[in-house]
Structure formats: C-alpha cells, structure tokens
C-alpha positions as CSV (number, residue, x, y, z in Angstrom):
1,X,67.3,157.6,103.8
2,X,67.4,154.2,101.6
3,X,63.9,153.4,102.7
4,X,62.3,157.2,101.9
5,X,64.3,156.5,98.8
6,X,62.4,153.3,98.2
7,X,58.9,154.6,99.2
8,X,59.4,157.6,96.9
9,X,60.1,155.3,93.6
10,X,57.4,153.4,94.8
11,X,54.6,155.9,95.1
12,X,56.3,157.6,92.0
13,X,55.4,153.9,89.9
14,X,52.4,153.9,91.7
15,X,51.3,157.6,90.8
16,X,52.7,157.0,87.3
17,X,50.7,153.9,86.5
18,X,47.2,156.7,87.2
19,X,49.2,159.5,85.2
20,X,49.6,156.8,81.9
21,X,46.1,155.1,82.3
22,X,43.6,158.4,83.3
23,X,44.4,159.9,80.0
24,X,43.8,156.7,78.1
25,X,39.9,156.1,79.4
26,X,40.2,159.9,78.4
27,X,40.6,159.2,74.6
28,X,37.7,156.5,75.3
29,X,35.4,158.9,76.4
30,X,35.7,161.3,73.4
31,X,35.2,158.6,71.5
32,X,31.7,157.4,73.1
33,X,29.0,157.7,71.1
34,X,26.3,160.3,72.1
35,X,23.9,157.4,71.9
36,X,25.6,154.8,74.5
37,X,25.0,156.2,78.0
38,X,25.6,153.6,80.1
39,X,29.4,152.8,78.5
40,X,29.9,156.6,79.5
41,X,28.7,155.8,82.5
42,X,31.2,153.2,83.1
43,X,34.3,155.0,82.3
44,X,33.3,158.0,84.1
45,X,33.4,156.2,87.3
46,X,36.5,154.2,86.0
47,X,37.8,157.7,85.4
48,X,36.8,159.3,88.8
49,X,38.0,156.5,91.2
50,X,41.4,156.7,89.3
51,X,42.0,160.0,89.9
52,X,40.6,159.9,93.5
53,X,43.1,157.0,94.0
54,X,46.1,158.6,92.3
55,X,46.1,161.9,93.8
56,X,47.6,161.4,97.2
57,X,50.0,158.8,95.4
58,X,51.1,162.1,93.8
59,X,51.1,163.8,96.8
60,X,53.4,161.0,98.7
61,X,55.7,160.9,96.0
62,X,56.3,164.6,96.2
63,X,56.4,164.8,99.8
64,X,58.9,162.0,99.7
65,X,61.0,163.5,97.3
66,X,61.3,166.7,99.0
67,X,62.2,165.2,101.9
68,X,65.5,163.5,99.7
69,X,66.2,166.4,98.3
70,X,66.5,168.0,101.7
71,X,68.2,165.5,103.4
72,X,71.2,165.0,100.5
73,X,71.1,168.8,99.9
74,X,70.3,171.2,97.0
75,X,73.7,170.3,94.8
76,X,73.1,169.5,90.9
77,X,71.5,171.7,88.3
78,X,70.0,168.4,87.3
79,X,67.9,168.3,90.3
80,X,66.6,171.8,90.1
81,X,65.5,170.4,86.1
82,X,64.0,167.2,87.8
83,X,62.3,169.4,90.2
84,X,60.6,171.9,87.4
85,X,59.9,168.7,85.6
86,X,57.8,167.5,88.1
87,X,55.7,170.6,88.6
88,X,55.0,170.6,85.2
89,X,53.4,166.7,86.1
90,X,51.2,168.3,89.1
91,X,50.3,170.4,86.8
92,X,49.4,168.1,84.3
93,X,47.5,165.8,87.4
94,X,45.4,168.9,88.3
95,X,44.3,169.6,84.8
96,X,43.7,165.7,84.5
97,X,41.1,166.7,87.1
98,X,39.7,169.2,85.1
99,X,39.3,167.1,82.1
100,X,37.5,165.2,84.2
101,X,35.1,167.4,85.4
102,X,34.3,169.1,81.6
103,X,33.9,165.1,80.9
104,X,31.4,164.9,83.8
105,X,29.2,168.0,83.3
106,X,29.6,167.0,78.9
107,X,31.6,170.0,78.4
108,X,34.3,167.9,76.3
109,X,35.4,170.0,73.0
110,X,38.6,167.9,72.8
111,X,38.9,164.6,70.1
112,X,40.4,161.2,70.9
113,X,43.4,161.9,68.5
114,X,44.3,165.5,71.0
115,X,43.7,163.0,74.0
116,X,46.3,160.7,72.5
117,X,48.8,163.1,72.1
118,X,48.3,164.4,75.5
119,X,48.8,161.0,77.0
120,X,51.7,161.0,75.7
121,X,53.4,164.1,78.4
122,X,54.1,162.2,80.8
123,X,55.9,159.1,79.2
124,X,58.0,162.3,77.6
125,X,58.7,163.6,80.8
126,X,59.6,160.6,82.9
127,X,62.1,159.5,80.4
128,X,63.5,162.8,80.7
129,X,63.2,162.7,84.7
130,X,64.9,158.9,84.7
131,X,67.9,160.2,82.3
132,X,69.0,163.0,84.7
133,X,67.9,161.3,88.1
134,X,70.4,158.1,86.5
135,X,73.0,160.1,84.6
136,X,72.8,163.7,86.6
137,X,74.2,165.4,83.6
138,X,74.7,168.6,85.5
C-alpha cells in the first residue's frame, strides 16, 4: 500500500502543478489584445496541451486514492470531507475544460481579475485537503 500511497501523492503534485498553471495562461488570455493573434495563438495551444496532459494525471490520482481509501477502510469524517473536496476539484478540472473551449471558439465574457480569483480554488482547497489528510481532525 506504501507504494499506491506514493504514486497517489505523486500524480496528485503532478495533477496539481496543471490545476495551478491552466488557470494562469487563463488570466493571460483575457488579457490578449483583440489585435495580437498569433500570442493567442500561442497560449491556446499552451493551454490545450496542458489540459490534455493533466487530465488522466487527475484521473490516476483519483483512481489511486480510491483504491487507499478502500484498502484502509471508510473510518474518519475527515476522509469523507477530503473526498467531497476533491469532487469539488474534478469539477473545477472539467469546467477548466470548458473555459477552454469558450477561449477557443472567442466566447470569453470573463476578465483577467475573475480569472485570478478563480485560480486561486484550488490552492484554497489543497490547503484544506493537506490540513485534514495530516491532522485528520475528525
């Protein structure tokens, strides 16, 4: 179990590192001017690649942590908190993916300054996540 352990925290960095930075060439993008094709362009594919790559990182570092949490057991409210917490992050992956696509076809309403609060979820969350995965509260 050590090393699913280690392959979950892993993919969980890993998937983590796309959840921080796709959001971040997402405040870039609002802030393209209509004028400058080719940088939009540029962080578009920068933007689609990055989601591409960090999806079945996602995917891995759910699988994995289902398969701790069945093989220690169901025991802890704090794992059942962890557990809503990270739906709420595949949520938030898939409607990265959307934001995405309304960048793609130019269907972006949303500023830079909304895009830098919404980067900020899923630092929120993970501290949240690390604090009752470390300190298991309940």
């Amino acid at each position: 179990m050590l090393v699913v352990k280690a392959l979950h925290i892993w993919m969980v960095i890993s998937w983590f590192a796309g959840l921080f930075y796709l959001p971040r060439i997402f405040v870039n993008l609002a802030m393209v001017p209509a004028d400058s094709v080719a940088e939009r362009e540029r962080l578009l594919l920068m933007a689609g690649k990055l989601f591409k790559f960090m999806t079945p990182l996602g995917f891995l570092a759910v699988v994995l942590g289902l398969w701790l949490w069945f093989g220690y057991g169901f025991s802890g409210g704090w794992l059942h908190a962890k557990t809503f917490l990270v739906a709420i992050l595949v949520a938030y992956h898939v409607h990265c993916g959307l934001v995405l696509k309304r960048f793609q076809s130019g269907d972006n309403a949303r500023s830079h300054v909304w895009f830098r609060f919404y980067n900020e979820l899923p630092v929120v969350i993970l501290l949240v996540v690390l604090f009752l995965v470390v300190l298991k509260p309940f």
